[in-house]
Biopython code that builds the backbone (N, CA, C, O; Angstrom):
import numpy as np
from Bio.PDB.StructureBuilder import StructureBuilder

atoms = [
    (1, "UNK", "N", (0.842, -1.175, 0.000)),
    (1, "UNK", "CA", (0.000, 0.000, 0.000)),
    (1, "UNK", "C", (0.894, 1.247, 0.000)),
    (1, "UNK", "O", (1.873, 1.226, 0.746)),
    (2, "UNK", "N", (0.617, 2.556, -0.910)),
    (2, "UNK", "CA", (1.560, 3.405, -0.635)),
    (2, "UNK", "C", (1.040, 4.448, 0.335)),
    (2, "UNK", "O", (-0.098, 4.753, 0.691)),
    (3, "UNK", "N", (2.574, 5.016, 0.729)),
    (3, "UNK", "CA", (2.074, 6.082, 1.858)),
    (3, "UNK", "C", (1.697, 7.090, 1.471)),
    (3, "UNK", "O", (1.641, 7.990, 2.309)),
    (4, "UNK", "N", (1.352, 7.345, 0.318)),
    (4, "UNK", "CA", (0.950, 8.533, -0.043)),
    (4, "UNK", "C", (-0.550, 8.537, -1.402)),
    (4, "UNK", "O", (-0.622, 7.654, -2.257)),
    (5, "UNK", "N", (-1.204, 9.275, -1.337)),
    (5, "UNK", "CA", (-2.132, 9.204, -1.827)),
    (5, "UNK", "C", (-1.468, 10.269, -3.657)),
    (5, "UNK", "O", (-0.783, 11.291, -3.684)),
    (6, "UNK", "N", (-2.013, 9.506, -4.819)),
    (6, "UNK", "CA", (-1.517, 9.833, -5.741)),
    (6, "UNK", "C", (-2.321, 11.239, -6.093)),
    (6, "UNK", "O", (-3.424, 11.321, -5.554)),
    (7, "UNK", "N", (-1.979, 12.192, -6.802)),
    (7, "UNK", "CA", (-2.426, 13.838, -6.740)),
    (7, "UNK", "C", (-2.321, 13.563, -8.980)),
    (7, "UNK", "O", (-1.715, 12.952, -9.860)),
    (8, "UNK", "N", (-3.367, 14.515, -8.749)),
    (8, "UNK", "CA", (-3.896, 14.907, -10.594)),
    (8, "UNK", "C", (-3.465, 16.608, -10.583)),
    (8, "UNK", "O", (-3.411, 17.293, -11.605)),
    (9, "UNK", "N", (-3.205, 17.057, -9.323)),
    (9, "UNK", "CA", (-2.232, 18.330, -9.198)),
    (9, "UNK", "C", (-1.328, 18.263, -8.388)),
    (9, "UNK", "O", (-1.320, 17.555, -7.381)),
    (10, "UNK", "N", (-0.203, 19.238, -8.876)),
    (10, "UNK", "CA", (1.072, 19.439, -8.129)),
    (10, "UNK", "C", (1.102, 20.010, -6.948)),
    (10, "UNK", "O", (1.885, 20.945, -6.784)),
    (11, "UNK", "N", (0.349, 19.620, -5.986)),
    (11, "UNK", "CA", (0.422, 19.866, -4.767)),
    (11, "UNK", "C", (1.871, 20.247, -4.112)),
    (11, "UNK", "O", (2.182, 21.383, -3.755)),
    (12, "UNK", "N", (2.629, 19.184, -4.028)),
    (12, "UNK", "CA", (3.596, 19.352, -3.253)),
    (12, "UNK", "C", (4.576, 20.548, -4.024)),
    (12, "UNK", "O", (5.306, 21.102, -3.201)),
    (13, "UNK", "N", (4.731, 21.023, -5.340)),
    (13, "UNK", "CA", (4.876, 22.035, -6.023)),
    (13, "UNK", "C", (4.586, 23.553, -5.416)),
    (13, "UNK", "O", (5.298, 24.444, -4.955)),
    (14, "UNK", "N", (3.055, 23.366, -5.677)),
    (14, "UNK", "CA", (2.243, 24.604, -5.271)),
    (14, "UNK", "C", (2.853, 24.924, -3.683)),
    (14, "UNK", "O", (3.028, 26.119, -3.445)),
    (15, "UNK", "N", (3.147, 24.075, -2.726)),
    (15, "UNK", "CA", (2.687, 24.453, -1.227)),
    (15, "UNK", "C", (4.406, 25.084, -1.386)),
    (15, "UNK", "O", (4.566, 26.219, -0.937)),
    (16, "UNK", "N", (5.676, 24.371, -2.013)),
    (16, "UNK", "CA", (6.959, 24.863, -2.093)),
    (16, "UNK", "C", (6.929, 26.455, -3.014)),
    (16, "UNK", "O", (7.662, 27.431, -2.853)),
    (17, "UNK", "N", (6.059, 26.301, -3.767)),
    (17, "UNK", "CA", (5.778, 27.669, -4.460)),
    (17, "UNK", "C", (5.471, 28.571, -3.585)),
    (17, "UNK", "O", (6.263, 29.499, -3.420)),
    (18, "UNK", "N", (4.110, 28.506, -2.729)),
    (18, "UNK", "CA", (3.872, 29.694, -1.636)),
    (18, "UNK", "C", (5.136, 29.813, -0.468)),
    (18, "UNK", "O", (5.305, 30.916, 0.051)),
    (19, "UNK", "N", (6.090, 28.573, -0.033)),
    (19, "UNK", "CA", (6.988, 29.103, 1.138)),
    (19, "UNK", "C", (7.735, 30.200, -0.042)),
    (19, "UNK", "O", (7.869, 31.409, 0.151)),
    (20, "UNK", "N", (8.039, 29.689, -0.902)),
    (20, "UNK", "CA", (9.006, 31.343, -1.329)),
    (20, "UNK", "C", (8.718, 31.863, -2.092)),
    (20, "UNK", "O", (9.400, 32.048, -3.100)),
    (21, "UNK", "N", (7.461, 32.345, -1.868)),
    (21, "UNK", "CA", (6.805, 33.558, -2.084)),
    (21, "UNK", "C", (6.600, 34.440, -0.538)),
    (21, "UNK", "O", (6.966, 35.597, -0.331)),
    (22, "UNK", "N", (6.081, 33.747, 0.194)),
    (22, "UNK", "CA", (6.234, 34.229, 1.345)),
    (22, "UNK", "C", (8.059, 34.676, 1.997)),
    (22, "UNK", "O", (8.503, 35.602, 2.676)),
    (23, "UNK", "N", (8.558, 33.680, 1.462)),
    (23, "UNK", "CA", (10.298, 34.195, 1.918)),
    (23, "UNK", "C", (10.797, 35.416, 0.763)),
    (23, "UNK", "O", (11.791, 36.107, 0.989)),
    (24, "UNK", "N", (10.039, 35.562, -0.386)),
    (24, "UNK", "CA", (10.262, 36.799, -0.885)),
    (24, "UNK", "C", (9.837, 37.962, -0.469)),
    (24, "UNK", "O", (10.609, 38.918, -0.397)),
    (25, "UNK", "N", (8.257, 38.070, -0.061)),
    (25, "UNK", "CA", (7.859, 39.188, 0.308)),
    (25, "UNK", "C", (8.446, 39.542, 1.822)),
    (25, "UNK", "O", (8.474, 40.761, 1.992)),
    (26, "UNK", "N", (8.974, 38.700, 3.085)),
    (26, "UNK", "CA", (9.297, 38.618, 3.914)),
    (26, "UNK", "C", (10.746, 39.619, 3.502)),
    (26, "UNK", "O", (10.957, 40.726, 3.998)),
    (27, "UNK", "N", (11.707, 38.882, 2.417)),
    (27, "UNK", "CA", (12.731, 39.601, 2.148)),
    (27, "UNK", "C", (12.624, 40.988, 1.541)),
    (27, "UNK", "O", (13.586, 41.754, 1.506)),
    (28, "UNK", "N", (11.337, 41.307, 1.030)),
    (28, "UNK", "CA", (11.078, 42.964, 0.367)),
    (28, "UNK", "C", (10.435, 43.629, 1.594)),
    (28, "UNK", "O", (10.516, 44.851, 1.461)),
    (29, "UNK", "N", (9.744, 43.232, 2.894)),
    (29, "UNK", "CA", (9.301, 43.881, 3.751)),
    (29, "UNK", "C", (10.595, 44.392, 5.059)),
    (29, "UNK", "O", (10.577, 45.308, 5.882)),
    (30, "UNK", "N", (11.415, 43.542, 4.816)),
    (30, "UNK", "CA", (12.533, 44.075, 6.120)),
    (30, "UNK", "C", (13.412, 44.246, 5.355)),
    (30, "UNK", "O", (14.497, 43.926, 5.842)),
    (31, "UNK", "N", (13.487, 44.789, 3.865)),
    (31, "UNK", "CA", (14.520, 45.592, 3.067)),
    (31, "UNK", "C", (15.902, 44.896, 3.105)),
    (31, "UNK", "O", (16.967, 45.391, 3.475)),
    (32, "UNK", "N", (15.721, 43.945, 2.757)),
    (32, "UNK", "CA", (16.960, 42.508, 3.400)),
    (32, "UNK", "C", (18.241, 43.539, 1.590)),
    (32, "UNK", "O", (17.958, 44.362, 0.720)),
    (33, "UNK", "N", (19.336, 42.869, 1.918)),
    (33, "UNK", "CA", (20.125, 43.233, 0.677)),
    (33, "UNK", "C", (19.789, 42.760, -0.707)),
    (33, "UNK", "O", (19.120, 41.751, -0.932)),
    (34, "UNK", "N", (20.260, 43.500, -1.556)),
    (34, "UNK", "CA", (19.944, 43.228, -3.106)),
    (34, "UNK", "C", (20.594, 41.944, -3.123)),
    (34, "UNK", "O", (20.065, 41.547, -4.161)),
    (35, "UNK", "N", (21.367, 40.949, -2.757)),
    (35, "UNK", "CA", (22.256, 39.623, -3.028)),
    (35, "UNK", "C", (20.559, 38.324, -2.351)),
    (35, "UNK", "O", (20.033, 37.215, -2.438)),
    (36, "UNK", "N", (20.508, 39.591, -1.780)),
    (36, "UNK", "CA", (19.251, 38.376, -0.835)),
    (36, "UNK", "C", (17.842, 38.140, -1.969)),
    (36, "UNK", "O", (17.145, 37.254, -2.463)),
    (37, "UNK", "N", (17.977, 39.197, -1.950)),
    (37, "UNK", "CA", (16.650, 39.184, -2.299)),
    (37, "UNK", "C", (16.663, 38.983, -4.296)),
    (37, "UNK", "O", (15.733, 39.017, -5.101)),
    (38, "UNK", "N", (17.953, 38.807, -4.459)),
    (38, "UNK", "CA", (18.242, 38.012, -5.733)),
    (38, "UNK", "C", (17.764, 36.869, -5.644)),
    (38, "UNK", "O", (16.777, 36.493, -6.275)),
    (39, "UNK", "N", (18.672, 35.916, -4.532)),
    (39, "UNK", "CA", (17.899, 34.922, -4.493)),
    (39, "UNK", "C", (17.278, 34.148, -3.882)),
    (39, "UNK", "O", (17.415, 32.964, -3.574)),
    (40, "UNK", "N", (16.226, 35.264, -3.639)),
    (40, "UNK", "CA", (14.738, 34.782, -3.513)),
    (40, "UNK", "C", (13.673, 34.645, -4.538)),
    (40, "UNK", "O", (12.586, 34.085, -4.683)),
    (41, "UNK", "N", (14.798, 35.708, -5.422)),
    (41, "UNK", "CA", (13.565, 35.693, -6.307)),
    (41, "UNK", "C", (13.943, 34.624, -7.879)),
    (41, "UNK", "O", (13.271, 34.412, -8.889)),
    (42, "UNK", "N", (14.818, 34.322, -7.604)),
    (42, "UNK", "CA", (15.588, 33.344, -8.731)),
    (42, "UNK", "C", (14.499, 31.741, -7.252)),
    (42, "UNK", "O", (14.117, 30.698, -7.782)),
    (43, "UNK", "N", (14.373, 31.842, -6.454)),
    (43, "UNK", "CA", (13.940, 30.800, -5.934)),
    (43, "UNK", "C", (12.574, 30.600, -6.143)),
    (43, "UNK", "O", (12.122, 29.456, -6.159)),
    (44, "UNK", "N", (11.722, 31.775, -6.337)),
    (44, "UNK", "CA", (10.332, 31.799, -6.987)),
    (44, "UNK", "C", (10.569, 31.228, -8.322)),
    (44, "UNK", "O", (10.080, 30.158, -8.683)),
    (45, "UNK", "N", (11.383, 32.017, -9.097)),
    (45, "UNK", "CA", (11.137, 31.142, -10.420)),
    (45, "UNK", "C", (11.434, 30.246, -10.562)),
    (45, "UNK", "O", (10.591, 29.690, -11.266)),
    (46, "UNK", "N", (12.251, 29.572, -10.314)),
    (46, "UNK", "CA", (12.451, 27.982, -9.943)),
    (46, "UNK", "C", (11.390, 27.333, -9.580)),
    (46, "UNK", "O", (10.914, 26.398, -10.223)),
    (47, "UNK", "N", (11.060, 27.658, -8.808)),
    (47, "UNK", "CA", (9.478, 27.008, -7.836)),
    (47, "UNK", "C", (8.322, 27.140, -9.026)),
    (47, "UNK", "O", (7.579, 26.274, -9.488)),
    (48, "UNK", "N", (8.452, 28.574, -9.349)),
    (48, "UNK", "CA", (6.902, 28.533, -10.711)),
    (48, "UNK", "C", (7.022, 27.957, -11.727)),
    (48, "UNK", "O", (6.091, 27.416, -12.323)),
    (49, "UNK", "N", (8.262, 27.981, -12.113)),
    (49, "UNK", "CA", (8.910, 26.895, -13.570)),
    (49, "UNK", "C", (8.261, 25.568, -12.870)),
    (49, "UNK", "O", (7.087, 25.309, -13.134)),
    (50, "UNK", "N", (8.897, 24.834, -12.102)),
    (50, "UNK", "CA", (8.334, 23.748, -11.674)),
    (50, "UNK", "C", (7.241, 23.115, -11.204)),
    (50, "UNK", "O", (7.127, 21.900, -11.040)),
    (51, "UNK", "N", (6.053, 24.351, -10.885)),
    (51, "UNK", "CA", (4.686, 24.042, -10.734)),
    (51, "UNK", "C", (3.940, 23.608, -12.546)),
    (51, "UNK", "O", (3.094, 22.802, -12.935)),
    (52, "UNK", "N", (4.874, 24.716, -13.276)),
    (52, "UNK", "CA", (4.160, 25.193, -14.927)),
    (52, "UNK", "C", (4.538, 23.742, -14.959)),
    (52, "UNK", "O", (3.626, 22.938, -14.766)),
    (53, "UNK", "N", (5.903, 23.233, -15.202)),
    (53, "UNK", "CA", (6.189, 21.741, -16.003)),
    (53, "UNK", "C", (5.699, 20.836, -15.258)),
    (53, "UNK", "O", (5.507, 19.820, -15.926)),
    (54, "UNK", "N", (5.299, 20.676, -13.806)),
    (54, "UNK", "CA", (4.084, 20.006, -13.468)),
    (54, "UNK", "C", (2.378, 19.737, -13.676)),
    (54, "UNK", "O", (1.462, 18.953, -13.429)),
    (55, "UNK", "N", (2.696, 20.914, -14.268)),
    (55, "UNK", "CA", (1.085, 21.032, -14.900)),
    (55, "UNK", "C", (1.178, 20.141, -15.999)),
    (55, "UNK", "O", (0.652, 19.036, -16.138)),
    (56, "UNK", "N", (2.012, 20.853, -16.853)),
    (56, "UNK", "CA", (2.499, 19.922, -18.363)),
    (56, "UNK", "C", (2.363, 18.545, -18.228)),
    (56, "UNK", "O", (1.721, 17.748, -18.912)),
    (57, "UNK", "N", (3.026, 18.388, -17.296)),
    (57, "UNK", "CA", (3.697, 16.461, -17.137)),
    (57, "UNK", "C", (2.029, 16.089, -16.731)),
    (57, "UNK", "O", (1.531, 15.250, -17.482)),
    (58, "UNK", "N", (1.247, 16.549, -15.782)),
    (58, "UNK", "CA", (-0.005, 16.503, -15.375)),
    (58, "UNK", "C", (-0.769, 16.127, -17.073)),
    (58, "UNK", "O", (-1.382, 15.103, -17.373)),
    (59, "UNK", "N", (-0.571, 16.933, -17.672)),
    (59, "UNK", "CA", (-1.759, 16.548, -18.937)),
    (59, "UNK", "C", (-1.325, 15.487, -19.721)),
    (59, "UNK", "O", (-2.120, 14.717, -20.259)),
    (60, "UNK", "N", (0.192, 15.368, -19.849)),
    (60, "UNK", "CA", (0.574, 14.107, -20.345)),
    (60, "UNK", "C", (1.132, 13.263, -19.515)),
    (60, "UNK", "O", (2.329, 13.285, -19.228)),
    (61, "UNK", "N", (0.260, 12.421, -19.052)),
    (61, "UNK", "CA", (0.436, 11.568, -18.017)),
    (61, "UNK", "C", (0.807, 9.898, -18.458)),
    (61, "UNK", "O", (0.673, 8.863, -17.806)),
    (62, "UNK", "N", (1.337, 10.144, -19.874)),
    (62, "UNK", "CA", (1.736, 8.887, -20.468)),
    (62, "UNK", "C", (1.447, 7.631, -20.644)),
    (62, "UNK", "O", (2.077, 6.658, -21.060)),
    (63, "UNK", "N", (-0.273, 7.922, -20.018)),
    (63, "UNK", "CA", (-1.397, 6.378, -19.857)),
    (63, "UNK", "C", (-1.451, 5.862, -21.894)),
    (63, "UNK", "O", (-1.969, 4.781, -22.175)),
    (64, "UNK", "N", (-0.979, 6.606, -22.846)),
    (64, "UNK", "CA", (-0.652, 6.028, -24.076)),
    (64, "UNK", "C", (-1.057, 7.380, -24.995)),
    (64, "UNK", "O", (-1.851, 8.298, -24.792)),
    (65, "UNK", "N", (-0.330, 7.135, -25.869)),
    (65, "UNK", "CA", (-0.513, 8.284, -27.571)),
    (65, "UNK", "C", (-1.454, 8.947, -27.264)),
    (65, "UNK", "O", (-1.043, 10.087, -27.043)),
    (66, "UNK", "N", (-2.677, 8.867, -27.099)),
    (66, "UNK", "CA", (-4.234, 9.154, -27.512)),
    (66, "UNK", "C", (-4.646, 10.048, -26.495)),
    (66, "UNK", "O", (-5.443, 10.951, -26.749)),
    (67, "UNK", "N", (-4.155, 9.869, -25.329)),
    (67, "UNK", "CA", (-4.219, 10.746, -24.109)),
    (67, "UNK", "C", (-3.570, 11.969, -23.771)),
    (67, "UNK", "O", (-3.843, 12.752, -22.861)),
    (68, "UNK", "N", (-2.648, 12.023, -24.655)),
    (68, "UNK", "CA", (-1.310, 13.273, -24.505)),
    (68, "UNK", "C", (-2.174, 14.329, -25.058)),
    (68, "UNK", "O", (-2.590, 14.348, -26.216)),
    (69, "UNK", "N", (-2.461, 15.377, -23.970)),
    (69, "UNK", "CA", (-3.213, 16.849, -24.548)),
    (69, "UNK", "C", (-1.703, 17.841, -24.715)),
    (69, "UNK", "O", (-0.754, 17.665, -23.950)),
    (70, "UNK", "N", (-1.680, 18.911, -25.867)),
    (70, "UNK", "CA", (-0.956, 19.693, -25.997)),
    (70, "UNK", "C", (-1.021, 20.604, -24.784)),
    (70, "UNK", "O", (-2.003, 20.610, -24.042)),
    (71, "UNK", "N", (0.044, 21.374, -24.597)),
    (71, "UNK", "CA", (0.010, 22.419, -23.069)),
    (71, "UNK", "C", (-0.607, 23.645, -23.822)),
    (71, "UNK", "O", (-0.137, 23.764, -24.953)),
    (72, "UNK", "N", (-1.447, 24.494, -23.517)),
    (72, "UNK", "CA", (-2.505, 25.415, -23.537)),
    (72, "UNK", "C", (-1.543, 26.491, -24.076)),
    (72, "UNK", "O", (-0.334, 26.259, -24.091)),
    (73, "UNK", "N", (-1.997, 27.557, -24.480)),
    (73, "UNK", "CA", (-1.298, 28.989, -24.973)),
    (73, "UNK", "C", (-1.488, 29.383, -23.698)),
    (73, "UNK", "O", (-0.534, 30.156, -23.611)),
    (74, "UNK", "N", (-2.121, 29.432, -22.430)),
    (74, "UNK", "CA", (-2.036, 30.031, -21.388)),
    (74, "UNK", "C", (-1.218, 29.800, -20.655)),
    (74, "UNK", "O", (-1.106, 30.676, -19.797)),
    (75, "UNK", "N", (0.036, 28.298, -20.489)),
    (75, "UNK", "CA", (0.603, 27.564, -19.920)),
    (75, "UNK", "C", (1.717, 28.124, -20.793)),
    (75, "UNK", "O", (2.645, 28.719, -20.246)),
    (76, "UNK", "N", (1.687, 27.970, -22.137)),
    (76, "UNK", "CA", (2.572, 28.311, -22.793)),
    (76, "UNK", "C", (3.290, 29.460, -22.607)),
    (76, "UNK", "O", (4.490, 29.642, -22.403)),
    (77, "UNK", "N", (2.244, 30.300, -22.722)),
    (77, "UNK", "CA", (2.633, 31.691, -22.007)),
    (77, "UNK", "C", (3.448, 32.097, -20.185)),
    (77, "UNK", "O", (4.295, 32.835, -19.683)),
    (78, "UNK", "N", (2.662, 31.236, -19.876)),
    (78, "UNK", "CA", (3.242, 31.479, -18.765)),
    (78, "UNK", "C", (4.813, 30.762, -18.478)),
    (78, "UNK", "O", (5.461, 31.384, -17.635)),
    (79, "UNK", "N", (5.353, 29.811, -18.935)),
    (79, "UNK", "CA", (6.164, 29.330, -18.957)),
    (79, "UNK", "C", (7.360, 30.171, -19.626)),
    (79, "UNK", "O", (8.458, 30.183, -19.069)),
    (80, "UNK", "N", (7.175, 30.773, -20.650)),
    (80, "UNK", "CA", (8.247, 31.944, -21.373)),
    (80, "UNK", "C", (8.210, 33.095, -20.599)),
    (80, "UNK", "O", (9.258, 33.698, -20.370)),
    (81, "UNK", "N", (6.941, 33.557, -20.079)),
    (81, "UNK", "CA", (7.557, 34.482, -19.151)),
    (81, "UNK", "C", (8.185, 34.334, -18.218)),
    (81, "UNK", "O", (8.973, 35.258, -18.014)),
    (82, "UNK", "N", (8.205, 32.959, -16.996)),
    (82, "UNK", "CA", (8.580, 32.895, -15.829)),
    (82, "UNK", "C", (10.420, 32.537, -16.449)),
    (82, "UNK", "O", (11.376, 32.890, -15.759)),
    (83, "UNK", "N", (10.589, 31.873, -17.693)),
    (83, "UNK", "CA", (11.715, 31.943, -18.082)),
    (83, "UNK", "C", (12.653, 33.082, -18.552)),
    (83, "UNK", "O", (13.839, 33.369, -18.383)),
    (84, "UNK", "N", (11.536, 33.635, -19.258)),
    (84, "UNK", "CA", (12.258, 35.315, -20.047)),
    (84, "UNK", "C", (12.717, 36.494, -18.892)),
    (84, "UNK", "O", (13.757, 37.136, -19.041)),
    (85, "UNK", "N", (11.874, 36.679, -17.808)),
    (85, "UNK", "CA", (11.921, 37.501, -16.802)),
    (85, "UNK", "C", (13.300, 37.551, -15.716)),
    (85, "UNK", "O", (13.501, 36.709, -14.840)),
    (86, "UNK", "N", (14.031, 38.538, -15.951)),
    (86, "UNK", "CA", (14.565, 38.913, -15.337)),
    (86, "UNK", "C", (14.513, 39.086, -14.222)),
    (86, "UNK", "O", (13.408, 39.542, -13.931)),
    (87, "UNK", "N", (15.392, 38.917, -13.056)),
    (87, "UNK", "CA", (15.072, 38.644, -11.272)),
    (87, "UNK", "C", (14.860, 39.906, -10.937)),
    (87, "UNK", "O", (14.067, 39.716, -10.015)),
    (88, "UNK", "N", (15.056, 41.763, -11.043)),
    (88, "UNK", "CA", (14.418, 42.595, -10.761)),
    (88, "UNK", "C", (12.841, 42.508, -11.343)),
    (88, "UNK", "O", (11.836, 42.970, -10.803)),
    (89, "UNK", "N", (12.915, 41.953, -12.300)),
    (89, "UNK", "CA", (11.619, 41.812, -12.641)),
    (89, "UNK", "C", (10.753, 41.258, -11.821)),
    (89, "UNK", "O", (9.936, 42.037, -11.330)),
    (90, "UNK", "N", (10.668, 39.983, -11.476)),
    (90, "UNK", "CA", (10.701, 39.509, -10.318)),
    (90, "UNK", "C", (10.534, 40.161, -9.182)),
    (90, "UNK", "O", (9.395, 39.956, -8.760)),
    (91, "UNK", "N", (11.109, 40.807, -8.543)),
    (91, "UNK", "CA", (11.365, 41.545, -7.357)),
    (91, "UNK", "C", (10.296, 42.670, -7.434)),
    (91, "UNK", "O", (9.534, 42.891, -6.493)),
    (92, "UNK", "N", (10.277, 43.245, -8.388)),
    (92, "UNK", "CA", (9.350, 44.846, -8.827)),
    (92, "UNK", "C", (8.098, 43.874, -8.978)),
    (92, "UNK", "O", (7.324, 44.375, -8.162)),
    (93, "UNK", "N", (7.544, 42.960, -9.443)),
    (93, "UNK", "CA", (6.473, 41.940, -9.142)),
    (93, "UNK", "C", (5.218, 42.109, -7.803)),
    (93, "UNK", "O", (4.022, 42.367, -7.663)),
    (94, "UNK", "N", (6.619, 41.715, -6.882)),
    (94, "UNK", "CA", (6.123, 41.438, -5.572)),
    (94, "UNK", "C", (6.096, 42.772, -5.140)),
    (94, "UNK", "O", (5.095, 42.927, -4.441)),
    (95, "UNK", "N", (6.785, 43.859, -5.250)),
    (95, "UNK", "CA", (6.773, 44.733, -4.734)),
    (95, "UNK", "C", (5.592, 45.768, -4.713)),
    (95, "UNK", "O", (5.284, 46.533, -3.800)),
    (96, "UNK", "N", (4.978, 45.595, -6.003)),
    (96, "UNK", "CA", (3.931, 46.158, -6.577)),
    (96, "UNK", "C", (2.606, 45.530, -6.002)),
    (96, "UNK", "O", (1.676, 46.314, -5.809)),
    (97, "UNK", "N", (2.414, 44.148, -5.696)),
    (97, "UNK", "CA", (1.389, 43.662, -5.372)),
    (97, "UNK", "C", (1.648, 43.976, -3.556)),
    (97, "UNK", "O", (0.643, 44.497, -3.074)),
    (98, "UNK", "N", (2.787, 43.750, -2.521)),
    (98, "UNK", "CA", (3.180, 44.775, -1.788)),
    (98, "UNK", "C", (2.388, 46.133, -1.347)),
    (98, "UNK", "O", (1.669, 46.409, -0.386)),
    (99, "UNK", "N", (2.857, 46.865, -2.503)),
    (99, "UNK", "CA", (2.532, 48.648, -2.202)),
    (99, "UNK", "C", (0.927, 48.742, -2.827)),
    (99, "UNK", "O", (0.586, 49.922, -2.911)),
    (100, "UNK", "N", (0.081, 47.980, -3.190)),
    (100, "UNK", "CA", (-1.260, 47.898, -3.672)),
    (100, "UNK", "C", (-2.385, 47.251, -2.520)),
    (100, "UNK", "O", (-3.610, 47.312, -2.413)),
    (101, "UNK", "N", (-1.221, 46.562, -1.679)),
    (101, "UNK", "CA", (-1.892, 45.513, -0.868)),
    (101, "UNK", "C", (-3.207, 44.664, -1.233)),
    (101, "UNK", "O", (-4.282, 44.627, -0.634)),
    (102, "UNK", "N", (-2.871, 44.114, -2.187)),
    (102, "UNK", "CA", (-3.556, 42.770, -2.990)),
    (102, "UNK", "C", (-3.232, 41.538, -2.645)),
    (102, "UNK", "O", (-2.182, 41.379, -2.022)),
    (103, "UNK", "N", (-3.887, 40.640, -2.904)),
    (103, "UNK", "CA", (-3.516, 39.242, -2.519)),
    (103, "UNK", "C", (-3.455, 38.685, -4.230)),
    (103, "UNK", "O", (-4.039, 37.641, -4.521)),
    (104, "UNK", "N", (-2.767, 39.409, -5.202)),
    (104, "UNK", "CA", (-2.782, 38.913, -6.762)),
    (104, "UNK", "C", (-1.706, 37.966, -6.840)),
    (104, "UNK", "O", (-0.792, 37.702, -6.059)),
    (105, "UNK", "N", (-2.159, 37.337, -8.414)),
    (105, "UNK", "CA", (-1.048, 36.196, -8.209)),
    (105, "UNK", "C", (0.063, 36.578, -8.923)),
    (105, "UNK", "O", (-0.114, 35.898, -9.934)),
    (106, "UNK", "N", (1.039, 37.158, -9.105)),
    (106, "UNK", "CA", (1.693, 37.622, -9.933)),
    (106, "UNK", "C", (2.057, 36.788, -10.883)),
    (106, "UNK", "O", (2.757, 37.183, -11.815)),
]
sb = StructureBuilder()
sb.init_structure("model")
sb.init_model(0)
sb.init_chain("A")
sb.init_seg("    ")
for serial, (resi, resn, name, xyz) in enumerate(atoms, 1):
    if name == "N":
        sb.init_residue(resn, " ", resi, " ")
    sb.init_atom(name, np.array(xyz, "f"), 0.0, 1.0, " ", f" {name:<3s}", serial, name[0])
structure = sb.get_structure()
């Protein structure tokens, strides 16, 4: 029997995605150094890259040919940006949802 119950989402992804997001905004609220808060935010994208190609791997779940769905233009999209984006980019992100006081997803 396994110890773990099998997931159709990237759970364990998503929950590593919110700790550093939270360790980013933590690092933009007590004005931590620019080296820090580099990488934190190179640690978000890491984390969102790896939720996106979990999604992916999610639709092709390799049960045979016939089952493999293409990844969405919305997935698509999101995947070139979290790659294309630069880590101030990144940083000015959070900062903005920050100084708006939103709960958005960037």
């Amino acid at each position: 029997m396994p110890t773990h119950v099998p997931r159709s989402e990237p759970t364990k992804k998503l929950e590593i995605l919110v700790r550093r997001e939270i360790a980013l905004r933590h690092a933009i609220a007590v004005d931590r150094g620019s080296e820090k808060l580099a990488r934190a935010a190179e640690a978000v994208r890491v984390a969102k890259l790896n939720v996106i190609k979990a999604r992916m791997a999610a639709c092709n779940d390799g049960k045979g040919l016939h089952t493999k769905i293409q990844p969405g233009a919305k997935i698509t999209e999101e995947l070139k940006l979290w790659s294309d984006i630069a880590t101030p980019g990144i940083v000015a992100m959070y900062q903005e949802v920050k100084s708006h006081g939103e709960k958005a997803d960037p």
